[in-house]
C-alpha distance (Angstrom), angle and dihedral (degrees) to the residues before:
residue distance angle dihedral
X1 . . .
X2 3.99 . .
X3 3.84 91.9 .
X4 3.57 92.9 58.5
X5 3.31 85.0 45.2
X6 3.80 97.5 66.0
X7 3.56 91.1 -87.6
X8 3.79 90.8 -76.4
X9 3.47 113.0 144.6
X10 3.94 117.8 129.9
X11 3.99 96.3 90.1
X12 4.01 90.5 35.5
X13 3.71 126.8 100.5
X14 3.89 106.1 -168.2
X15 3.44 112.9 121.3
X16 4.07 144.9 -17.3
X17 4.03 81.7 -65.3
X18 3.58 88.1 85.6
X19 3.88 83.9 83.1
X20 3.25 92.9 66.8
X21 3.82 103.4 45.0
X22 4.14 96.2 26.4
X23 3.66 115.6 6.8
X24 3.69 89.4 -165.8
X25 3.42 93.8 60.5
X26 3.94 85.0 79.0
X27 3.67 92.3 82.7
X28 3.68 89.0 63.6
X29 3.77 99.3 55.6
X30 3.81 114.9 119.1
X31 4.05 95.1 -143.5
X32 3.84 131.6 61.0
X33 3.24 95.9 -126.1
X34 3.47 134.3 21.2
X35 3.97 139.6 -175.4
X36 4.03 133.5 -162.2
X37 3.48 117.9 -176.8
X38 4.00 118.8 174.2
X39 3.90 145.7 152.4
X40 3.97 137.1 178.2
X41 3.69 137.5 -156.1
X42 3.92 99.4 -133.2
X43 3.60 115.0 -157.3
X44 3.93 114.7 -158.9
X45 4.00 117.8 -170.2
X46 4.02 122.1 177.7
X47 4.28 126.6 166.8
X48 3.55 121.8 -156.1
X49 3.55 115.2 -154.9
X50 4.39 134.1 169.9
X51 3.58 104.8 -176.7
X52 4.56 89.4 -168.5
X53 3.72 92.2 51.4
X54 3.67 101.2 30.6
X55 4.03 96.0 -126.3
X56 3.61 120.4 156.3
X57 4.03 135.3 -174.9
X58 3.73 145.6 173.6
X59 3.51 142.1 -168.1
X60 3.63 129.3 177.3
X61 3.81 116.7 -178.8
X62 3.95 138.4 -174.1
X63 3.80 121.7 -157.1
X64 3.75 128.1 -178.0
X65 4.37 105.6 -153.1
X66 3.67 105.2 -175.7
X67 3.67 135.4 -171.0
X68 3.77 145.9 -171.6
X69 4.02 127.2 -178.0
X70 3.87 122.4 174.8
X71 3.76 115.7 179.9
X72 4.23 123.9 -170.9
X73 4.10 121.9 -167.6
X74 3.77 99.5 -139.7
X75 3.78 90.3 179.9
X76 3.48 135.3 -0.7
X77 3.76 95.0 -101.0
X78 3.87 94.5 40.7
X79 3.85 132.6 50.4
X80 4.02 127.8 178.2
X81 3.79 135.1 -151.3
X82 3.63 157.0 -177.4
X83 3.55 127.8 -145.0
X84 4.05 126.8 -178.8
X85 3.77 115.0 170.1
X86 4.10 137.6 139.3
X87 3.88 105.1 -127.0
X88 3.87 93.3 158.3
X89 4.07 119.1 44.1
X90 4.13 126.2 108.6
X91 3.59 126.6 -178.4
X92 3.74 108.9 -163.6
X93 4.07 118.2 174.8
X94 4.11 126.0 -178.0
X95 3.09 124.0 168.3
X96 4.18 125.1 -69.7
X97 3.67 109.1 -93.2
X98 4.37 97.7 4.5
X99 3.72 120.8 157.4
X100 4.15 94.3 -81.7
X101 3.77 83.6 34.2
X102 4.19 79.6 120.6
X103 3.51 84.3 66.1
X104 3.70 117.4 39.9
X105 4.04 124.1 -19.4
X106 4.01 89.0 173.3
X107 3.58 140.9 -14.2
X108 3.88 130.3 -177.1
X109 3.68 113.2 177.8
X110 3.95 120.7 173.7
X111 3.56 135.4 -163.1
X112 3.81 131.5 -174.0
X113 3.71 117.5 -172.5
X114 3.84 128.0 -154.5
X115 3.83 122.2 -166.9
X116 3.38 124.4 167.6
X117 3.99 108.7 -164.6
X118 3.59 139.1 -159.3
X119 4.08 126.6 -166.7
X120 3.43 136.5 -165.5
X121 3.51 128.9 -162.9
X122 4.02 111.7 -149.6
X123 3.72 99.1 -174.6
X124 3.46 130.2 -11.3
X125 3.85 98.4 -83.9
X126 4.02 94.8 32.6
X127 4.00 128.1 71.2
X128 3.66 137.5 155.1
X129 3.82 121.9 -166.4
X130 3.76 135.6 177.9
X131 3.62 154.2 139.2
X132 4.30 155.5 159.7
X133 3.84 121.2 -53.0
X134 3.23 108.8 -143.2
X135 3.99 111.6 -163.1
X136 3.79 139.9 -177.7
X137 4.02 125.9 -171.9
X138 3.70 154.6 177.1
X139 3.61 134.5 -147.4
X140 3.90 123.2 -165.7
X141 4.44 112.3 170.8
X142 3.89 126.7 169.3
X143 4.05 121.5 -165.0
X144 3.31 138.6 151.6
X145 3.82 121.3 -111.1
X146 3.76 93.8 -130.2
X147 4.11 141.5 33.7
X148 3.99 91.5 -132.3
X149 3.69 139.9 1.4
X150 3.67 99.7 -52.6
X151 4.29 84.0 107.9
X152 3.62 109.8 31.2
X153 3.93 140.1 132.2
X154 3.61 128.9 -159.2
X155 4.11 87.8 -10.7
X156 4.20 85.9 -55.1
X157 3.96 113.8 108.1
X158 3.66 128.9 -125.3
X159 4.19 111.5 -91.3
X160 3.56 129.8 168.1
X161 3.92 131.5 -143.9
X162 3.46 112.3 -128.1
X163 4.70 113.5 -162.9
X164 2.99 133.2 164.1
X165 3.71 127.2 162.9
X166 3.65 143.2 175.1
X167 3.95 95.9 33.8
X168 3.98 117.8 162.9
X169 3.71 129.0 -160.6
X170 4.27 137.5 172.0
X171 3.50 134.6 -153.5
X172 3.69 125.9 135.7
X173 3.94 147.7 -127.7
X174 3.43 139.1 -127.9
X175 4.34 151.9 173.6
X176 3.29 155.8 150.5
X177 3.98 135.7 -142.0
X178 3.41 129.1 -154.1
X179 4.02 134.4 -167.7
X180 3.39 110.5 -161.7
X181 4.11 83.0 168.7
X182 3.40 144.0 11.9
X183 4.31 84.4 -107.0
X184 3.70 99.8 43.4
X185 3.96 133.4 61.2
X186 3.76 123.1 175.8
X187 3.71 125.8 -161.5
X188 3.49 139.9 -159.2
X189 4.08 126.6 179.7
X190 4.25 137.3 166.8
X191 3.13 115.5 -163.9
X192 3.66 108.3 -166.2
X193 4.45 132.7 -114.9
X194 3.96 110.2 -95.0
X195 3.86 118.8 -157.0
X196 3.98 103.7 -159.3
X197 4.03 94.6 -160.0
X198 3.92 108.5 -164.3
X199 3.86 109.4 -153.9
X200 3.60 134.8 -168.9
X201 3.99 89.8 -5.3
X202 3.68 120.5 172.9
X203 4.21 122.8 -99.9
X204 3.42 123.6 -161.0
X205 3.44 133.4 -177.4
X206 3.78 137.0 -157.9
X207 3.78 148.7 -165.3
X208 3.77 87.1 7.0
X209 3.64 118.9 173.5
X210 3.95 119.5 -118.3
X211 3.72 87.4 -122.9
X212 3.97 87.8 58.7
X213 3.60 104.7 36.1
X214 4.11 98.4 88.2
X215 4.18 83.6 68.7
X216 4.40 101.3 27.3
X217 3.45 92.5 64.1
X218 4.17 128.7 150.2
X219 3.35 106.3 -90.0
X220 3.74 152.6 141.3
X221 4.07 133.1 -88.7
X222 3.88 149.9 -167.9
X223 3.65 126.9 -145.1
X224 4.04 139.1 168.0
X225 3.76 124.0 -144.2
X226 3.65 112.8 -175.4
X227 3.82 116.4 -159.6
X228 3.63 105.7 -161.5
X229 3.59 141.2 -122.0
X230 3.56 121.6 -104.1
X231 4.35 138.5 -179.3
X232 3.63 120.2 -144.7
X233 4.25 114.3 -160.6
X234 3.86 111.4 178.8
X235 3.68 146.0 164.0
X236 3.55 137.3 -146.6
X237 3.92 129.6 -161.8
X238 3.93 117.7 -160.6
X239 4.19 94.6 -156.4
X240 3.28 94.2 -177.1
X241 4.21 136.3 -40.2
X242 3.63 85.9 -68.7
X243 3.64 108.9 38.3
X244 4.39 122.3 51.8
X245 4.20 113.4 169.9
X246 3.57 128.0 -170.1
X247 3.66 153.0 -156.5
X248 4.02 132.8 -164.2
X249 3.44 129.3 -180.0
X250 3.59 115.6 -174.8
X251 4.37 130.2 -175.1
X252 3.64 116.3 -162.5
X253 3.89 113.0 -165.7
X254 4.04 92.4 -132.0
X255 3.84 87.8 165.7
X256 3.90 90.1 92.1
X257 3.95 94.1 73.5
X258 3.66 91.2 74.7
X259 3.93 91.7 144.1
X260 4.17 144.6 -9.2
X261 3.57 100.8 -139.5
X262 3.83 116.9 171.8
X263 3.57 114.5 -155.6
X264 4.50 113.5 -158.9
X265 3.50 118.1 -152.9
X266 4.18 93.2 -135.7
X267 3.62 126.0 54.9
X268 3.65 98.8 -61.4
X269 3.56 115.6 128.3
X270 4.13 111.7 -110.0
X271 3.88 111.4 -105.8
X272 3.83 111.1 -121.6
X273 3.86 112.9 -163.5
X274 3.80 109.0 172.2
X275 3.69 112.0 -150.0
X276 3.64 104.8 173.6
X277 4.13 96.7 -168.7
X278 3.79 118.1 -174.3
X279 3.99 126.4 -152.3
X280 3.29 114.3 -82.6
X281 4.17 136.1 -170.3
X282 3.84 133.7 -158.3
X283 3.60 126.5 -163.2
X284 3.58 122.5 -151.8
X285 3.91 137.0 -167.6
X286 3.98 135.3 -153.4
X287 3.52 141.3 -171.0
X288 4.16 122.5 -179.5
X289 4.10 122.5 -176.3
X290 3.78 124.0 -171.4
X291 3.45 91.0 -137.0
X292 4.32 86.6 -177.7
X293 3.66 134.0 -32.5
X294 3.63 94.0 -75.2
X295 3.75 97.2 30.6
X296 4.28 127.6 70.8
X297 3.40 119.4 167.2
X298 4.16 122.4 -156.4
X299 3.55 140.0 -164.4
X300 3.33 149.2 172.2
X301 4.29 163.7 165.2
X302 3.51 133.4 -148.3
X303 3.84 135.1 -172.4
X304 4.13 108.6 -154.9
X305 4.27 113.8 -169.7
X306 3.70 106.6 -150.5
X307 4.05 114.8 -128.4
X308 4.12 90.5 -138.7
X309 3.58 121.7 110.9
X310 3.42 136.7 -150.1
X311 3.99 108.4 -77.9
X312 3.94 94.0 13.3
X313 3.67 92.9 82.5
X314 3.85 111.8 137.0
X315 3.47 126.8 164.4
X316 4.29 105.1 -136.0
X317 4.02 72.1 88.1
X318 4.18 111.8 21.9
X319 4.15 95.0 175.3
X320 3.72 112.2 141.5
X321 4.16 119.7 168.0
X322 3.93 104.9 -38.4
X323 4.02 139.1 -170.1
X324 3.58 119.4 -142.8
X325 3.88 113.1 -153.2
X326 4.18 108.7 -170.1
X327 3.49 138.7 178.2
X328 3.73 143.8 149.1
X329 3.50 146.2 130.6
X330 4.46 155.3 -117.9
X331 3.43 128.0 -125.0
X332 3.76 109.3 -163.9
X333 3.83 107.2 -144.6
X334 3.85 94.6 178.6
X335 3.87 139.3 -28.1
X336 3.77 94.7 -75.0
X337 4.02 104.3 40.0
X338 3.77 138.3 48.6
X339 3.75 137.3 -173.5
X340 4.08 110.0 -133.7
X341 4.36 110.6 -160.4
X342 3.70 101.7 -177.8
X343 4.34 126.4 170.8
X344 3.69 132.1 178.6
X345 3.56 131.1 -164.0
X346 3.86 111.0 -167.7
X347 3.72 115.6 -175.8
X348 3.63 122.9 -163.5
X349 3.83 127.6 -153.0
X350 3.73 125.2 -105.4
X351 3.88 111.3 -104.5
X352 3.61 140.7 -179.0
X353 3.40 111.5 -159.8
X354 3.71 150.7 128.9
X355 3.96 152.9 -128.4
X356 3.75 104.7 -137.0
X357 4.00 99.6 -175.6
X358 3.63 106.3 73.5
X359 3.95 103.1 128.2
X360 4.15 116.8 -148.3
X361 3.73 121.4 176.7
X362 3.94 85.0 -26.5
X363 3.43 101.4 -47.3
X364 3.56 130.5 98.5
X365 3.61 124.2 -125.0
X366 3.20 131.2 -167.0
X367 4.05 131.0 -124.1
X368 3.93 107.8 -147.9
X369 4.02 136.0 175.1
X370 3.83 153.3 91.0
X371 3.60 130.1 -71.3
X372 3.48 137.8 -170.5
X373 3.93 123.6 -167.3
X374 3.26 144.2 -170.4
X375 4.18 143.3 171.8
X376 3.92 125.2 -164.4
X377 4.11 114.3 -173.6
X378 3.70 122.9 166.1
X379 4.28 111.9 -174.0
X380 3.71 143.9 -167.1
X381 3.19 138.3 -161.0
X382 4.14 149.5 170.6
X383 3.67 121.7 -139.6
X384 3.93 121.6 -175.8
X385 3.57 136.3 170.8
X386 3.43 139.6 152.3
């Protein structure tokens, strides 16, 4: 519902989603209990493209995020929840040995989140909510050890396997909602930062030459991923019966990622990859229309700022500045459950740019070119309650 809905969501009481995007919106839910069950087939395309060194590349990507929330009013001033859902995770694949190759051949990372949640309602326009997140991850990455032929066997270049699996993390959410009338809801929600701290993952090398296998040996590693913090206000308008708008404007405190630095446990040197991410906000728009008692129509807009700076520009995550056009839909099969179609079309901009911090034999060399992305995802989803 809140996807198609421009990803608002933090001033919105629609459904058991609400515990992901503002656990005390729970208190406000008409029903007892209430169910949201949803997937989408996310389809990721990026092109690579030097023009002076005629270099080319391609990646095209599908993802399956998936989420469940169940929520249960134990009392009338007290409601509790569950939330599992995968808001981080990429999967990006060139091809072996491309141009950036030296910087990321593939990547899947994963992320499941946990959160148990708790609200309170205070009065009957006021309630806070809250709780732990709970998450578990894995990490598999691919690159070659150098930009040309300086490492190389048998005409293939050095890479190294990157896995980790079975990492755990904790931070927490937490928000309030507020009714000033019985038209307008504001929202506020924190979701906490999350350090995902790979330990004692597996590093292996291949296509090493003889002269470089007493230092590129098998061996183990340790690596931090922070996923930031971010703060979600919003605002929802309830026109009339038929017509509820909304606005979102989320922060996310991007400055954590200052570098991925892998450090091995033999005599291979640690990997430095500056990063150098700034904050960055998106602000989202959404429009829903009961249409009819078993129809309600949604749509909506987002603008997304990318966290990459000038220079820092590497493509295990090409996002630049994006729009997010959503839409979808309900069909109400009875009082207690709903069918959810959902689809998002996120365009990204066109950019030429560059990661200048790419060291080889000393020297660093820089990564430069244009990129064009795009993501498709259509979505369904049942909610029921009763």
């Amino acid at each position: 519902k809140q996807l198609a809905m421009g990803h608002t969501g933090v001033a919105v009481v629609n459904s058991a989603e609400v515990t992901f995007f503002n656990p005390a919106g729970m208190s406000f839910l008409d029903k007892k209990f209430n169910l949201s069950l949803g997937g989408s087939a996310l389809f990721a395309k990026t092109r690579y493209q030097n023009a002076q060194f005629n270099q080319t590349g391609a990646t095209d990507n599908m993802g399956t995020p998936f989420n469940l929330y169940a929520t249960y009013r134990i009392a009338d001033w007290v409601s509790a929840g569950l939330a599992v859902y995968t808001p981080y995770g990429s999967s990006v694949e060139w091809d072996q040995d491309w141009a950036g190759g030296h910087l990321v051949n593939n990547i899947d990372l994963q992320a499941i989140f946990i959160q148990p949640t708790v609200s309170f309602k205070i009065a009957d326009v006021f309630s806070i909510g809250g709780g732990p997140i709970f998450v578990k991850g894995s990490v598999n990455f691919n690159r070659n050890l150098s930009m040309g032929t300086l490492l190389s066997e048998n005409g293939e270049k050095t890479d190294v396997t990157l896995d980790a699996k079975g990492i755990s993390a904790t931070g927490y959410n937490i928000g309030m909602m507020f009714k000033p009338t019985k038209q307008i809801t504001l929202g506020l929600d924190y979701r906490s930062e999350i350090i995902m701290e790979a330990r004692g993952g597996s590093a292996e090398f291949a296509d090493v030459p003889d002269f470089a296998k007493p230092i590129f040996t098998n061996t183990t590693f340790d690596a931090d991923l922070p996923l930031p913090a971010e703060i979600t206000a919003g605002i929802s308008y309830q026109v009339t019966e038929k017509w509820l708008f909304a606005f979102d404007y989320n922060h996310t405190k991007w400055g954590v990622y200052k570098s991925l630095d892998v450090d091995f446990a033999n005599s291979v040197p640690t990997s430095v990859n500056p990063r150098n991410y700034k904050d960055a906000s998106s602000y989202r728009l959404g429009a829903q229309y009961k249409a009819s008692e078993k129809f309600t129509l949604r749509a909506g807009w987002y603008f997304d700022e990318s966290p990459v700076q000038d220079g820092y520009f590497a493509p295990e995550t090409p996002r630049n500045d994006s729009n997010g056009y959503t839409g979808g839909l309900t069909y109400q099969v009875n009082s207690k459950l709903g069918v959810d179609l959902s689809f998002l079309y996120l365009h990204f901009d066109e950019i030429d740019n560059s990661y200048n911090y790419f060291q080889e034999a000393g020297t660093l060399v820089p990564f430069s070119g244009t990129y064009k992305s795009t993501v498709f995802a259509p979505g369904i989803g049942i909610t029921y309650g009763f």
